[in-house]
N, C-alpha and C positions, 0 to 999 in steps of 0.2 A: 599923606594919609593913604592908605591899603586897606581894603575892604572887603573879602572874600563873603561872598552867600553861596550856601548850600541850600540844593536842593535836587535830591537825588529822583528816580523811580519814576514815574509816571507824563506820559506829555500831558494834561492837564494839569497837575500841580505844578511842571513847570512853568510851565505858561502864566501861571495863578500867581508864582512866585516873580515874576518877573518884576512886579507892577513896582517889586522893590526901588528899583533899579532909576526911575524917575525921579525920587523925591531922594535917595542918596546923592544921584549927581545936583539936583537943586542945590540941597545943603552944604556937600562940597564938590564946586563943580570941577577944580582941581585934582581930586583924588582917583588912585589906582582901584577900579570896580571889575572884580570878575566874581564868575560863574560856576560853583560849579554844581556837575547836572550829569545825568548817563547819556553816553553817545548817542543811543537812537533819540536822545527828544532835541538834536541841537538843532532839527529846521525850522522849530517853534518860536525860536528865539534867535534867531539869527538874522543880520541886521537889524539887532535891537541899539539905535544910537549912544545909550548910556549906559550898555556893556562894553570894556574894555579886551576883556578876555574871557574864553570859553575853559575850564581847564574839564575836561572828560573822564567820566569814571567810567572802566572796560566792565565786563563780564569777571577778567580776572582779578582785579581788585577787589572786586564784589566774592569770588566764590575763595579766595586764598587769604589768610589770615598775612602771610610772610610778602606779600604784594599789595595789600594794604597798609601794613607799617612802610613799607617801601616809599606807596604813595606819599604816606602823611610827612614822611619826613622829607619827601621833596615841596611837599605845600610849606613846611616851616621855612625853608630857605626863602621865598618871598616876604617874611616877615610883617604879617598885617598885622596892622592896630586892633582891626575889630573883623569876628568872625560873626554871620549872622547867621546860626544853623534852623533853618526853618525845618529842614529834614527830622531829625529830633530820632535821630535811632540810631544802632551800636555802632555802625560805620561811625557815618557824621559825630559820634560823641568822639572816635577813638579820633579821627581825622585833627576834631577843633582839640581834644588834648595836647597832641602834638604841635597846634599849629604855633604856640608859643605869644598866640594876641594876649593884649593884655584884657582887650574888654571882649568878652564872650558871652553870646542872647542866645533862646532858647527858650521853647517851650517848659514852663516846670511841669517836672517829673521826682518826686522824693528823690528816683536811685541814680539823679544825674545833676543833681543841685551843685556839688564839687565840683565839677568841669565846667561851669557858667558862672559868670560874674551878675549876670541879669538872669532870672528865671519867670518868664513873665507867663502868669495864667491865663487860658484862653477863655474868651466868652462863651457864652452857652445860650446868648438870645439876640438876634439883633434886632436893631431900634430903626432901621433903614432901609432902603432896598437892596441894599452892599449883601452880601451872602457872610456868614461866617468863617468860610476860607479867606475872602477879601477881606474881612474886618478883624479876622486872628494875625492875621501875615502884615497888616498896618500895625499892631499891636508891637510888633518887634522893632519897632524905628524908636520907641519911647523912650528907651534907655539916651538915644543918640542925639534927642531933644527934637525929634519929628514928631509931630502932631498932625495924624492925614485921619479922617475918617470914613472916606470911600476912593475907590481908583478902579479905571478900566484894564484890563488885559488886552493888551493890543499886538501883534504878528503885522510886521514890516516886509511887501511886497514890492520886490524891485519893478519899476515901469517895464522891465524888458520880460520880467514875467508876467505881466499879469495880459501886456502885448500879445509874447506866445501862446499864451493858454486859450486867448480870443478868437484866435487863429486856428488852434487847435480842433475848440467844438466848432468851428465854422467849416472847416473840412470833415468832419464826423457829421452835418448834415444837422448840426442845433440851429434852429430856428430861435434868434433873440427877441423875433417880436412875440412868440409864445413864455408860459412860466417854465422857469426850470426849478423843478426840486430834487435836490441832492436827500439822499434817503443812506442813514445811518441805520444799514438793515443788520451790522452783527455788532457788540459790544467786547470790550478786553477779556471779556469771560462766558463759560456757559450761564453764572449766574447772573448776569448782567446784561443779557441779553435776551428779551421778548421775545415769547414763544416763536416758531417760527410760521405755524398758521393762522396767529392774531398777529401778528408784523405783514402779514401778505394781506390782510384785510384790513389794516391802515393804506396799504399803498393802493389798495384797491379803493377805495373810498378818494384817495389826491388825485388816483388818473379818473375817475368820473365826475368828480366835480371842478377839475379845475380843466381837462384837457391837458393838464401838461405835459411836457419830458422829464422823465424822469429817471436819475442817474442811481445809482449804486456805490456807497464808497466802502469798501474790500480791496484787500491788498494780495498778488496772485494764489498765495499757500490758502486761501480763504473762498476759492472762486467756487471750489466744490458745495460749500455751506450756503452761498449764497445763490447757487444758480438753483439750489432746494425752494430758499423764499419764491426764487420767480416762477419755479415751476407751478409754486401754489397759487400765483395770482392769475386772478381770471384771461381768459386769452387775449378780450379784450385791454385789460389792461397789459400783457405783454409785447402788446406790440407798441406802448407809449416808452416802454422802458429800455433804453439803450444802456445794453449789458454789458457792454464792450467797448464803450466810454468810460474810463479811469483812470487815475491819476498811477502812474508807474514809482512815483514813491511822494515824499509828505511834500514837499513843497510843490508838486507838480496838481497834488489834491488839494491845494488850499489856494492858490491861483484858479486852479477849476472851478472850487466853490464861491470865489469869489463873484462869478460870473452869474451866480446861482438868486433865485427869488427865497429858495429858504432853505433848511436844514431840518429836514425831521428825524424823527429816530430814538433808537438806544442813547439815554443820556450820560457822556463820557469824554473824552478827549476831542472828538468830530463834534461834538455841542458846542465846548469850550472855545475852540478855536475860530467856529462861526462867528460865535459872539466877537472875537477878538480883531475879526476881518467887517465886522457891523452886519453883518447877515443875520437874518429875521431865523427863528428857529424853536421849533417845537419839540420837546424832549420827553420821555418817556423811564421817567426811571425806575431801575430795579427794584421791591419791596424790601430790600436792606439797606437802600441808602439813602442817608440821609439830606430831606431835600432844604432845609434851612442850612444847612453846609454848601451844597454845591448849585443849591440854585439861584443863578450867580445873574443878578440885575432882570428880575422878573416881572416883568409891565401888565401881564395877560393880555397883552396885543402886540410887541415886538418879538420878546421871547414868552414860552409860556411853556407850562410843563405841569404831567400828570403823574401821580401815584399813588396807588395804591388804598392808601393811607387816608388819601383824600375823599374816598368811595367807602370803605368799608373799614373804620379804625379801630371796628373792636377785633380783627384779626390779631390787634398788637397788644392786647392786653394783657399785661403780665410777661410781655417777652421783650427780651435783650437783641440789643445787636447782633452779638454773636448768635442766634435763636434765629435771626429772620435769617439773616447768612447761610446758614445749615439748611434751612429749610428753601431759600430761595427759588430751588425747581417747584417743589410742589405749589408753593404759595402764587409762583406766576399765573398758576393755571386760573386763581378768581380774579384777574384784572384782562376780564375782557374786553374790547373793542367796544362792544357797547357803552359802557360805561363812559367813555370821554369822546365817544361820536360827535355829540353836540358841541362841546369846546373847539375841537380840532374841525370842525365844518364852518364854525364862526374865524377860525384862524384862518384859512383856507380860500374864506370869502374878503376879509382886509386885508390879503396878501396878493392876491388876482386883481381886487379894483384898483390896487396902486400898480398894475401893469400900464 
């Protein structure tokens, strides 16, 4: 048996998609299981035990029609039984065309029913704490006679990293017996990212009440945007915040945060993967996304997360996805700080007593 799963684009859907990969090898613990996924998200999933192979999709396959057929007909040469395209767009449709399985899943879509042997409909409400990403993506095993109804996302840290990174802030002058919170001060997008004078007044609020250290997760082409938020935080709080602490690329950031009491911030791929390392973490997401999709195993005291939505819901009256999307600058401006002070002080306080 051969098994391919697609899932292109983003390191939290990657990651999201992994949980696949569990209950496949269960089922058959024998079978050829690979990946595939865009280069930048493979530190996400790497060292995941019940992936066999990673297969990487470039820039160029993505932007060339004649490099994508290329790909796909190197994928049919492996000859899988079953392709699981969770991705569910023109690539991955043209990809699992080619790939010559005979059983094909997939999200339905009218204009791609042809190209799937299984077209399975997604939910639109869950009954559990599982998020709709996690209980759509378990949706896809049904064809294959899996029946999962929740699963975690987990990120596999080798002992030698998670050693060096100990090592790391311990020569950067972190003190382990204080809290450390790692702060998700910029998001994949302008729209998805909190203003940047109410993000300074969250972190301004963690360094007064908790005293802690407090990190920055930005990657170098980002340090200009980010050294904006620190400018805006009170002096006070600039001196809790070691700016010059961060990870040089994803797995050196997620070792980091492993080290870390919590995760706050723009909710996105640095939320996702929190969770995926067991780190406590408080999310903030954008007024276009949707949080019964991505909010993914939400306790109000492990993870916990605010939007918009939750404060003032007749902003959403009568408007579309695409609606909050377009508008997403303007509409961040009424999800002020105020507004979830009190949740996120409550988080703040059973995150510091279990130091």
């Amino acid at each position: 048996m051969k098994i391919l799963v697609i899932q292109q684009k983003m390191i939290g859907d990657v990651l999201t998609s992994s949980i696949l990969f569990k209950f496949l090898r269960a089922k058959y613990p024998n079978a050829l299981l690979d990946y595939l996924i865009n280069e930048h998200t493979l530190p996400v999933v790497q060292n995941n035990p019940n992936i066999d192979n990673f297969i990487l999709f470039t820039k160029e396959e993505e932007s060339s029609k004649p490099a994508l057929l290329k790909f796909s007909r190197k994928i049919r040469q492996t000859k899988y039984n079953v392709v699981i395209d969770v991705y569910s767009k023109l690539s991955s449709n043209v990809i699992t065309l080619f790939s010559g399985a005979k059983t094909k899943i997939s999200y339905y879509k009218p204009y791609t029913v042809l190209i799937y042997t299984h077209n399975i409909r997604r939910i639109n409400k869950a009954d559990n704490m599982s998020s709709l990403a996690i209980i759509n993506r378990l949706q896809l095993l049904k064809p294959l006679d899996i029946e999962v109804n929740t699963a975690v996302p987990k990120i596999y840290l080798t002992p030698e990293e998670i050693s060096k990174s100990k090592h790391f802030l311990i020569n950067k002058q972190i003190d382990f017996t204080k809290p450390i919170f790692m702060i998700s001060v910029l998001g994949s997008g302008a729209n998805k990212t909190y203003p940047f004078p109410y993000m300074a007044k969250v972190i301004d609020r963690i360094a007064k009440q908790t005293q802690g250290q407090i990190l920055f997760n930005y990657i170098p082409n980002q340090e200009e945007q980010a050294k904006a938020i620190y400018i805006l935080c009170e002096p006070k709080t600039q001196t809790q915040i070691l700016f010059n602490v961060f990870g040089k690329n994803l797995r050196e950031f997620l070792a980091i945060t492993k080290h870390c009491d919590a995760l706050i911030g723009n909710e996105g791929g640095a939320i996702n993967m929190a969770k995926a390392l067991n780190i406590k973490t408080f999310s903030i997401f954008s007024p276009w996304i949707d949080k019964d999709t991505w909010g993914l195993f939400e306790d109000n005291r492990t993870h916990v997360s605010v939007h918009l939505k939750d404060y003032s819901p007749e902003i959403y009256n009568n408007k579309t996805e695409k609606d909050m999307k377009k508008d997403a600058l303007e509409i961040y401006r009424d999800f002020y700080p105020d507004l979830f002070d009190e949740k996120l002080k409550v988080f703040l306080q059973q995150t510091i007593s279990h130091k």
